[in-house]
C-alpha positions as CSV (number, residue, x, y, z in Angstrom):
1,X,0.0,0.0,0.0
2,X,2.9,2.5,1.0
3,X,4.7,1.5,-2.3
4,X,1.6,2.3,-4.4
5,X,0.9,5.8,-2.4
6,X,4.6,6.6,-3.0
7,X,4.1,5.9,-6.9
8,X,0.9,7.8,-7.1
9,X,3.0,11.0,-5.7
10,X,5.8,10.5,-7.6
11,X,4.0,10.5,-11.3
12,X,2.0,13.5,-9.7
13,X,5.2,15.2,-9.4
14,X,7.1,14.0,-12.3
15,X,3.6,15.0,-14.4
16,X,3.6,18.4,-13.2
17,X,7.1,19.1,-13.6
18,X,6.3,17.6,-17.4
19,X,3.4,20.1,-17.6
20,X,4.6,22.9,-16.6
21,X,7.8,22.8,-18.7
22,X,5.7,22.1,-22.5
23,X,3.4,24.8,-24.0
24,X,2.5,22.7,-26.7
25,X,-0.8,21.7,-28.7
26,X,-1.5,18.7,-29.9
27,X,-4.1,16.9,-31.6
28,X,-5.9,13.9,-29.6
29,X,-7.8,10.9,-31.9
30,X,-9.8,9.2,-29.4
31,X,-11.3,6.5,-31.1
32,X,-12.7,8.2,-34.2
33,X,-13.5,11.2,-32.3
34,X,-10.8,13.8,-33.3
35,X,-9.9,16.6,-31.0
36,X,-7.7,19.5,-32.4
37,X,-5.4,22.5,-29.9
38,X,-5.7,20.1,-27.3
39,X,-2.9,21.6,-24.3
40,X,-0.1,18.9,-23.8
41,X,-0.6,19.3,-19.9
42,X,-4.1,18.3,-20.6
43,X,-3.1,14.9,-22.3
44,X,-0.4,14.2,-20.2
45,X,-3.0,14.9,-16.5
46,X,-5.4,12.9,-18.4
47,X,-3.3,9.6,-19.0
48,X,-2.0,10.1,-15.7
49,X,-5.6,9.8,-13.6
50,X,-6.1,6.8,-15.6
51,X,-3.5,5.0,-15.4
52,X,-3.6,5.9,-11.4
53,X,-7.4,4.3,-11.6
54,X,-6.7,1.7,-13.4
55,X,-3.6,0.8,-11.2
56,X,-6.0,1.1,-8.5
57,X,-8.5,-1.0,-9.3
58,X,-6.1,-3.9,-10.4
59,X,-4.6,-3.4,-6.8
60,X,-8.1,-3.5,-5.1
61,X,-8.6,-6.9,-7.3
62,X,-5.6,-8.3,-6.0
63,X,-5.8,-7.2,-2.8
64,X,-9.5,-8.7,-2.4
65,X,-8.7,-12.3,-4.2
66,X,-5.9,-12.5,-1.4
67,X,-8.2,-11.3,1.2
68,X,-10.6,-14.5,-0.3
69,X,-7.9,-16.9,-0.9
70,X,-7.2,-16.4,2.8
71,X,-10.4,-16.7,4.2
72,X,-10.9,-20.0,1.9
73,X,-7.5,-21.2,3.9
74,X,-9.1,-20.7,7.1
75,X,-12.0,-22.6,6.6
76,X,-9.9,-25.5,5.0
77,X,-8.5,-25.6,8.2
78,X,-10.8,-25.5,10.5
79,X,-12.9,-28.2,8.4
80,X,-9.6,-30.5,9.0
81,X,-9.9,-29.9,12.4
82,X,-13.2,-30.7,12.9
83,X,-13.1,-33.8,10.6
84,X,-10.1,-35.2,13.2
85,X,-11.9,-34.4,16.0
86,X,-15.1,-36.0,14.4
87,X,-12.6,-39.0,13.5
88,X,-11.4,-39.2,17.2
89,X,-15.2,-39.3,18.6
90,X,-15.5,-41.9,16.1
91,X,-13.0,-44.2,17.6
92,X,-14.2,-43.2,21.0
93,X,-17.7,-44.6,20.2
94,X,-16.3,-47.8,18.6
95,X,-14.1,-48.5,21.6
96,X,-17.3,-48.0,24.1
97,X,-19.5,-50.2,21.9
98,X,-17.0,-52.8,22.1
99,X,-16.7,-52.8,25.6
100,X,-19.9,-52.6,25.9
101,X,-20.7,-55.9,23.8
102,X,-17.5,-57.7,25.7
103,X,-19.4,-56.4,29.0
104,X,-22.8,-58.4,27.5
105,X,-20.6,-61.5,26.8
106,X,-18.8,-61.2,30.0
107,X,-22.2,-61.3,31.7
108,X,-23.8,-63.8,29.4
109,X,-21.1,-66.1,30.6
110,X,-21.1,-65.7,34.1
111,X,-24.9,-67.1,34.0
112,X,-26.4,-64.6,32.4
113,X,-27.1,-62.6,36.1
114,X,-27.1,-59.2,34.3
115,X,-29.6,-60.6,31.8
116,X,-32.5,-61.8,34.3
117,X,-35.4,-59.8,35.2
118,X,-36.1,-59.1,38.6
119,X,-38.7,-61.5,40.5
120,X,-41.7,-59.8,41.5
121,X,-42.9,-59.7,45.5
122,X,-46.1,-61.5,46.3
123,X,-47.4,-58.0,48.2
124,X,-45.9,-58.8,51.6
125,X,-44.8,-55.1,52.2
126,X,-47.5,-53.6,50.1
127,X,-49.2,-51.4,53.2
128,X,-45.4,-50.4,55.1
129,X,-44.8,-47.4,53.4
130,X,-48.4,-45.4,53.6
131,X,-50.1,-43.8,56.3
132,X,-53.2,-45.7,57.3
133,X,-56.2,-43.6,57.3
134,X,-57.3,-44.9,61.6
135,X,-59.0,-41.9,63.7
C-alpha cells in the first residue's frame, strides 16, 4: 500500500514538472473522435488519472482475491480440524461399543445374572410405606 501511495506522488510530481515545462498543442484521436489545440498538460493529466485508476482498481482486485484466498484457507482448516476431531469421537464410540458388547458376553457367561429380570414380590410389604387412614 505505502509503495503504491509513494508511486501515485511520484507521477503526480514528475507529471507536473512535465506540464509545466511544455506549451505545446496537440491533436488527440480518441477513437474516431478527433480533437484539435488540445494543451499537452491536458493529455499528459489525463493519461496520468487513468492509469492511477486503473492501477487502483487492479490493486483492489488483488488485494480482495488474497483477502478471499485467505479466508478460503481458514476454513480449509478448520474443516480439518473438525473432521479429526469428528474422526477421534468416532474411535471413541467404537471403543465403548465394544466394551460394551464384551461387558454383555462377560455377563452372558457368568450365567447370564445381568440378563434376568427381577422376580416380582407376592405384596408382603405392600401397606409399610403409607399412612393408614385410623381416627
Amino acid at each position: 500500500m505505502v509503495r503504491l501511495v509513494f508511486s501515485i506522488v511520484f507521477l503526480v510530481i514528475l507529471a507536473v514538472f512535465i506540464a509545466f515545462n511544455a506549451h505545446f498543442n496537440t491533436d488527440v484521436n480518441l477513437f474516431g473522435y478527433k480533437m484539435t489545440g488540445v494543451p499537452t498538460v491536458a493529455v499528459v493529466l489525463l493519461t496520468l488519472v487513468a492509469g492511477v485508476l486503473y492501477s487502483f482498481g487492479l490493486y483492489l482486485i488483488a488485494y480482495f482475491s488474497k483477502r478471499r484466498a485467505g479466508k478460503a484457507k481458514e476454513l480449509k482448516r478448520k474443516n480439518a480440524e473438525k473432521t479429526k476431531e469428528l474422526k477421534s469421537q468416532e474411535e471413541e464410540l467404537k471403543t465403548a461399543k465394544a466394551s460394551l458388547n464384551t461387558a454383555d458376553e462377560a455377563g452372558a457367561s457368568v450365567g447370564g445374572l445381568l440378563a434376568q429380570p427381577r422376580k416380582k414380590t407376592r405384596g408382603i410389604f405392600k401397606g409399610l410405606g403409607k399412612k393408614s387412614k385410623r381416627r
